[in-house]
C-alpha positions as CSV (number, residue, x, y, z in Angstrom):
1,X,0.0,0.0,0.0
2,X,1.4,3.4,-0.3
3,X,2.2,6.1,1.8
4,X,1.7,9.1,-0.3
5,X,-0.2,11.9,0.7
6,X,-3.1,11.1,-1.4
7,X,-2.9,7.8,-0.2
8,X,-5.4,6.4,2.2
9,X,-2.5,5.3,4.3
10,X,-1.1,8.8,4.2
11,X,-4.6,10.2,5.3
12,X,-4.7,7.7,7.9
13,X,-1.4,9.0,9.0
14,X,-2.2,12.4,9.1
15,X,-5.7,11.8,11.0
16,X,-3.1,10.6,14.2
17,X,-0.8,13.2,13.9
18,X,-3.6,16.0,14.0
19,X,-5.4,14.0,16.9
20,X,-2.1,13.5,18.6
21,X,-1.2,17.2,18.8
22,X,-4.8,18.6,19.8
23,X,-4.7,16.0,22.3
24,X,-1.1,17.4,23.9
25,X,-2.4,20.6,23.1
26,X,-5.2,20.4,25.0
27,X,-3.5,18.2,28.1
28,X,-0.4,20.9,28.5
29,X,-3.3,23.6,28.3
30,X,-0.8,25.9,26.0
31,X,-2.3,29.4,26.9
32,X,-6.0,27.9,26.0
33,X,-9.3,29.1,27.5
34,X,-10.9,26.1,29.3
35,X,-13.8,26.3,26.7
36,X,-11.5,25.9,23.9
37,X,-9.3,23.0,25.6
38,X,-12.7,21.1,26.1
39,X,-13.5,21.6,22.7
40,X,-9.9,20.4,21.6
41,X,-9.8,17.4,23.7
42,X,-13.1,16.7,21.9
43,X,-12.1,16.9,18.8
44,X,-8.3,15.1,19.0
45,X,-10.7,11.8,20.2
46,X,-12.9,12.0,17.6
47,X,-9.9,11.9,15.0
48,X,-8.4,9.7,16.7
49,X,-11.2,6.8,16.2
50,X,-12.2,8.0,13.3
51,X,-8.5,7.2,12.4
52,X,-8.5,3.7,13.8
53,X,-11.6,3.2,12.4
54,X,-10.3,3.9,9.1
55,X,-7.0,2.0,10.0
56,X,-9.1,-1.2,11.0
57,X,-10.9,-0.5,7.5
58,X,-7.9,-0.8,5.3
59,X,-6.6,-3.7,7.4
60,X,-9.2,-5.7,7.0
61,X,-10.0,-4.8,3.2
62,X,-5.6,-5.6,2.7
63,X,-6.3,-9.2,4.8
64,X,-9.2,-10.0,2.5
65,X,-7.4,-9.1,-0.8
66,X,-4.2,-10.7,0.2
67,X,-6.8,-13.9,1.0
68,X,-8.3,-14.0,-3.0
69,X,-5.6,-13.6,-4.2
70,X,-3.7,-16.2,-2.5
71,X,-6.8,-18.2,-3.1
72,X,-6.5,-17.3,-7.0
73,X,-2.9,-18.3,-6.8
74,X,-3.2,-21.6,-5.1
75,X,-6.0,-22.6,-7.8
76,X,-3.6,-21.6,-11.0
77,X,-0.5,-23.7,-9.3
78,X,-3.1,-26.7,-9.1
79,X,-4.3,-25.9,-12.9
80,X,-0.8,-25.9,-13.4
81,X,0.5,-29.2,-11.9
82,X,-3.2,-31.2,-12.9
83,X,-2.0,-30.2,-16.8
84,X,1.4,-31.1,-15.9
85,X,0.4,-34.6,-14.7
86,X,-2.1,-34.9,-17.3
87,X,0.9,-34.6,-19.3
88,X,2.7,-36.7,-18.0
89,X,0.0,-39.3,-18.1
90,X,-0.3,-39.1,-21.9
91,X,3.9,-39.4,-22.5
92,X,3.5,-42.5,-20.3
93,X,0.4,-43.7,-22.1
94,X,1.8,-43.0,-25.8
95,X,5.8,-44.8,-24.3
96,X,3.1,-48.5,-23.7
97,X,1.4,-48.3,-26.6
98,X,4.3,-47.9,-29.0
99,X,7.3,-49.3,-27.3
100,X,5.3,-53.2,-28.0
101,X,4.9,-52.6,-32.5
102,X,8.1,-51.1,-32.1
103,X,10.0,-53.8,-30.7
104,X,7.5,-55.9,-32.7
105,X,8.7,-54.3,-36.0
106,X,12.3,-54.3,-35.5
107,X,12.2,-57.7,-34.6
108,X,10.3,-58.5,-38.4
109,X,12.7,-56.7,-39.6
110,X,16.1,-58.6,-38.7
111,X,14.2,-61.9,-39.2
112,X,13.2,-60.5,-43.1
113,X,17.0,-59.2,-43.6
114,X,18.1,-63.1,-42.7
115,X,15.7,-64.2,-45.7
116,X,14.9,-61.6,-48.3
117,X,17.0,-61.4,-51.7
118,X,19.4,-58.6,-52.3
119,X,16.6,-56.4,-53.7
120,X,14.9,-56.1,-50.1
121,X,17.7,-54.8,-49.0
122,X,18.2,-51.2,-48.7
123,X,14.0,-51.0,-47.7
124,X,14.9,-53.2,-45.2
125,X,17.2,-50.4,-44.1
126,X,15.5,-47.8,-43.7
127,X,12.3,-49.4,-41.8
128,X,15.1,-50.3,-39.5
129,X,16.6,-47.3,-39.4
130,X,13.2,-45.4,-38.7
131,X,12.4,-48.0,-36.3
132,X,15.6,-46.9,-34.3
133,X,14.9,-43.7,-34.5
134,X,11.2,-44.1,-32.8
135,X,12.7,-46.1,-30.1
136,X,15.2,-43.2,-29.0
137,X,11.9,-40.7,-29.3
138,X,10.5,-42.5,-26.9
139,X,13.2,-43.5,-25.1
140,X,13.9,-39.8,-24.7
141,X,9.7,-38.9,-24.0
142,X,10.6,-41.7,-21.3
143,X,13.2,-39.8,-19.7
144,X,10.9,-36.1,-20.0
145,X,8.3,-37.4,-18.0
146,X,10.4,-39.0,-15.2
147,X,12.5,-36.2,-14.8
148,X,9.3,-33.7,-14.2
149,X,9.0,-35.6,-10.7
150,X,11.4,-37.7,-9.8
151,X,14.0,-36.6,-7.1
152,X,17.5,-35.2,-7.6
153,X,20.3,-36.9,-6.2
154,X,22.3,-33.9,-5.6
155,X,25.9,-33.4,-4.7
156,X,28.5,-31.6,-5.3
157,X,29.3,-30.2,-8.7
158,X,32.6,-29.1,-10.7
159,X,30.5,-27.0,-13.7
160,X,33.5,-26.2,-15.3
161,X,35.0,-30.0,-15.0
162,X,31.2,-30.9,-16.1
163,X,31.3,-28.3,-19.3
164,X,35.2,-29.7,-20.3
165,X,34.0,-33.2,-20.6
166,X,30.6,-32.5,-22.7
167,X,32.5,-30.2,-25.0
168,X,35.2,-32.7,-25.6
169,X,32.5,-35.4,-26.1
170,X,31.1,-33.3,-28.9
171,X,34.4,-32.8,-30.5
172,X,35.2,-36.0,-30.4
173,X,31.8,-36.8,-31.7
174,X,32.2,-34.3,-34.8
175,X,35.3,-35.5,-35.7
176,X,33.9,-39.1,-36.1
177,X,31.7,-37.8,-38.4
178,X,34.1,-35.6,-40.1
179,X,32.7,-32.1,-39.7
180,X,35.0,-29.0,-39.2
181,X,33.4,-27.4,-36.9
182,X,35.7,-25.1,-34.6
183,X,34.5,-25.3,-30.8
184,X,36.0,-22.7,-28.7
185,X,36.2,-22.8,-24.9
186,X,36.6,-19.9,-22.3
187,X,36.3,-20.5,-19.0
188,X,37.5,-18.1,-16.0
189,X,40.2,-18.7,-14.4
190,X,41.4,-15.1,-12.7
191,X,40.8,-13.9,-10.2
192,X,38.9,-17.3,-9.2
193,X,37.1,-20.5,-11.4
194,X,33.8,-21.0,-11.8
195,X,32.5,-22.1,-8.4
196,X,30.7,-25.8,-7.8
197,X,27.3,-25.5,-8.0
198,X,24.4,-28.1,-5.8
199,X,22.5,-30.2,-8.3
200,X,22.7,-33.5,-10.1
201,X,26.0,-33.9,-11.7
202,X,24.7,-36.6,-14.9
203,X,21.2,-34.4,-15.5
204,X,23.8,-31.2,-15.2
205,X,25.9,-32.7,-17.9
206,X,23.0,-34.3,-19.7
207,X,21.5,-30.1,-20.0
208,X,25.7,-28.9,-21.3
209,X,26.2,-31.7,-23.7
210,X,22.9,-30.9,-25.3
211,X,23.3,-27.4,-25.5
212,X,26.8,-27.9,-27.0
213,X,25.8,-30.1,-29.4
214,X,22.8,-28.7,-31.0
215,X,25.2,-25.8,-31.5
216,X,28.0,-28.2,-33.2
217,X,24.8,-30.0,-35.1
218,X,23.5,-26.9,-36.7
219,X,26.5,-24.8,-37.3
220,X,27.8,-25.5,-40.9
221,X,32.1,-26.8,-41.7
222,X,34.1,-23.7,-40.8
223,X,31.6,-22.5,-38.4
224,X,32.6,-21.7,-34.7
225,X,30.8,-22.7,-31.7
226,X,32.4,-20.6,-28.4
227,X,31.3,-22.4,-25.0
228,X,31.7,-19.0,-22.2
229,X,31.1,-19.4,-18.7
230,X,30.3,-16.6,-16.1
231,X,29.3,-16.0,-12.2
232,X,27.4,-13.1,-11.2
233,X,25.1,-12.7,-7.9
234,X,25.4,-16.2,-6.7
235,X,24.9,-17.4,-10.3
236,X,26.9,-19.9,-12.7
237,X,25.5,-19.0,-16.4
238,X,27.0,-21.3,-19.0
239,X,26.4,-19.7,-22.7
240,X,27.1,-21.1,-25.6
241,X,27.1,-19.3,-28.9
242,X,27.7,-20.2,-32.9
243,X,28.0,-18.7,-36.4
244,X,25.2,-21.2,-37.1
245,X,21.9,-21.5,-39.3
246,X,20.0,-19.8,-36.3
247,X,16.0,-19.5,-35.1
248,X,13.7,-17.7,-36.8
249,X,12.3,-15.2,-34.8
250,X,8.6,-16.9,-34.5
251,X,10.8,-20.0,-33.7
252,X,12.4,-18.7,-30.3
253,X,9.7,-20.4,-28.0
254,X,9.1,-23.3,-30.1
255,X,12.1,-25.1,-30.1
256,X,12.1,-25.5,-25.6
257,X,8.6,-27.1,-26.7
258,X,8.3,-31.2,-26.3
259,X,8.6,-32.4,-30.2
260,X,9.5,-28.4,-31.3
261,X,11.7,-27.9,-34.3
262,X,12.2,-24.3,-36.0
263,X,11.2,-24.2,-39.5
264,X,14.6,-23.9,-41.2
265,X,15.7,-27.4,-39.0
266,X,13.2,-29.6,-39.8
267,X,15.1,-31.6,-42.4
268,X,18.2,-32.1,-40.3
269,X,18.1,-35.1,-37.8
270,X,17.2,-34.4,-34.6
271,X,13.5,-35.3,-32.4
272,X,12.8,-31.8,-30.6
273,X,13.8,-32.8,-27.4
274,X,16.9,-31.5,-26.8
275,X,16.1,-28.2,-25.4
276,X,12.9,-29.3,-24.1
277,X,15.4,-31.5,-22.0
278,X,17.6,-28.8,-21.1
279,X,14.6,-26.1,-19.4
280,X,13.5,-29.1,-17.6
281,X,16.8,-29.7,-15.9
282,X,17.5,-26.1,-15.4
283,X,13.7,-25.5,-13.9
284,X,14.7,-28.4,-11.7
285,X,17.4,-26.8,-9.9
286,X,16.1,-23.9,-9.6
287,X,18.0,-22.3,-13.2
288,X,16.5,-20.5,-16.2
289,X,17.1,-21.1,-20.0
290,X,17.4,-18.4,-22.8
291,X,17.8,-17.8,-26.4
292,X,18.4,-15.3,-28.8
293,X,19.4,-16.0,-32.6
294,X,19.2,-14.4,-35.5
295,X,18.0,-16.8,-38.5
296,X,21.5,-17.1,-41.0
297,X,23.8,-15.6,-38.6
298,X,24.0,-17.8,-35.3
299,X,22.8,-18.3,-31.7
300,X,23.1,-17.9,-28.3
301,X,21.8,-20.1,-25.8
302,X,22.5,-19.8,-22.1
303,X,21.6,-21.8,-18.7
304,X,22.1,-19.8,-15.4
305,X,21.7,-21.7,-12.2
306,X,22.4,-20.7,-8.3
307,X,25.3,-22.1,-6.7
308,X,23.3,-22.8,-3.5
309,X,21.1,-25.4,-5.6
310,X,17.4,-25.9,-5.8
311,X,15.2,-25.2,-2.9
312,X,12.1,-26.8,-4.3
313,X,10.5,-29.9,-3.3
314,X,11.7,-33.6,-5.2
315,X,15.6,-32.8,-4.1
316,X,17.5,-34.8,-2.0
């Protein structure tokens, strides 16, 4: 509430301090006639209920708006978490009725490649190659919906020991395949390293290598990918930026969605749960993901998180 003048607090305020000084006024009988005390006295005890009258008012009307809208907010946080299970009811629902023709398919398909002629072969291929690919969508689906609820095993964390080891598994990786992509890292090390962070060091890892690796995945040979590191205010924020084929603009939300690709990505590999992935883990420990791109000149993506670790529920 505020204390303005024109405030009701502020008239409030200036109801006692008028009541207060007729009343001493009156009491030290400063050169008054007796008439004019009486009157005075009168007068400072009227103000002065009338002021806690009006006092009591505003407390009461404060108390019963802080109540609705604590009630309001209590009601959206269970909207929130009844679509969030509902959710999760439907990933679980959708990972037992596929994972069965899946496993069903692929298991036709290495009994076909045993017995069909040469001319089968390459269709025989891709089915099984799709097939794959299903099973790690829902292998990864799998892993969404657990991770929404069940508990963190935290300890303590090295970030920047955790950030080394996912950007060399992504070099590594890209050399395998032969791409020359150029991943840059910069880490602090004056006046002080990057302190360890609370969380879960394999879902910690999980959220870098992803990051990392969409950036190596979409940046084209000769790009760069530059992994940076900062603290600030209690705060570890890992960012990693690239010279690659970036996010359209209408794109920027999408692509944190379950199954979200951005328009100019959708013929590349990938299922559209990377990133999805990586808000989940950084909600988890209390962390925030952002993005900002610019479509044919590159992206930034960065993941802050507090040192102290999450302070919500499911940890442990």
């Amino acid at each position: 509430m505020s204390a303005g003048p024109g405030s009701g607090l502020g008239v409030i305020r200036w109801v006692l301090a008028a009541s207060a000084v007729l009343a001493v006024a009156a009491a030290a009988h400063v050169g008054l006639p007796d008439l004019t005390v009486t009157i005075a006295s009168r007068v400072s005890l009227l103000l002065l209920v009338t002021g806690l009258l009006v006092l009591l008012a505003a407390a009461l009307v404060s108390g019963a708006r802080r109540r609705v809208e604590g009630r309001e907010r209590a009601a959206r946080l269970q909207a929130q978490e009844e679509a969030r299970a509902r959710h999760r009811q439907f990933l679980r629902r959708l990972d037992h009725e596929l994972k069965n023709p899946l496993t069903a398919v692929r298991a036709a398909v290495a009994d076909a490649s045993r017995t069909a002629g040469p001319a089968l072969g390459p269709n025989l291929e891709v089915v099984d190659a799709q097939s794959r690919r299903m099973s790690r969508l829902l292998t990864d689906l799998r892993k969404l919906a657990e991770l929404e609820t069940s508990a963190l095993a935290l300890e303590d964390v090295d970030l920047a020991e955790t950030v080394q080891d996912a950007v060399g598994a992504v070099i590594e990786e890209a050399a395998g395949r032969g791409d020359a992509v150029r991943v840059r890292l910069d880490l602090p090390a004056a006046p002080w390293p990057l302190p360890h962070v609370r969380g879960d060091g394999d879902l910690l890892y999980s959220a870098v290598y992803n990051i990392v690796a969409n950036a190596a995945k979409y940046t084209p040979g000769g790009g760069l990918v530059e992994v940076r590191g900062r603290e600030e205010a209690g705060n570890v924020t890992i960012e990693v930026a690239d010279t690659g084929i970036g996010v359209p603009e209408q794109d920027l939300e999408i692509v944190f969605r379950e199954l979200g690709r951005a328009g100019n990505a959708r013929g590349l590999p990938g299922s559209g749960l990377g990133l999805a992935l990586v808000r989940t883990i950084a909600e988890r420990h209390g962390g925030t993901v952002g993005m900002a791109s610019r479509e044919g000149v590159g992206t930034r993506v960065w993941m802050t998180l507090p040192v102290s670790g999450p302070s919500s529920p499911g940890a442990r």
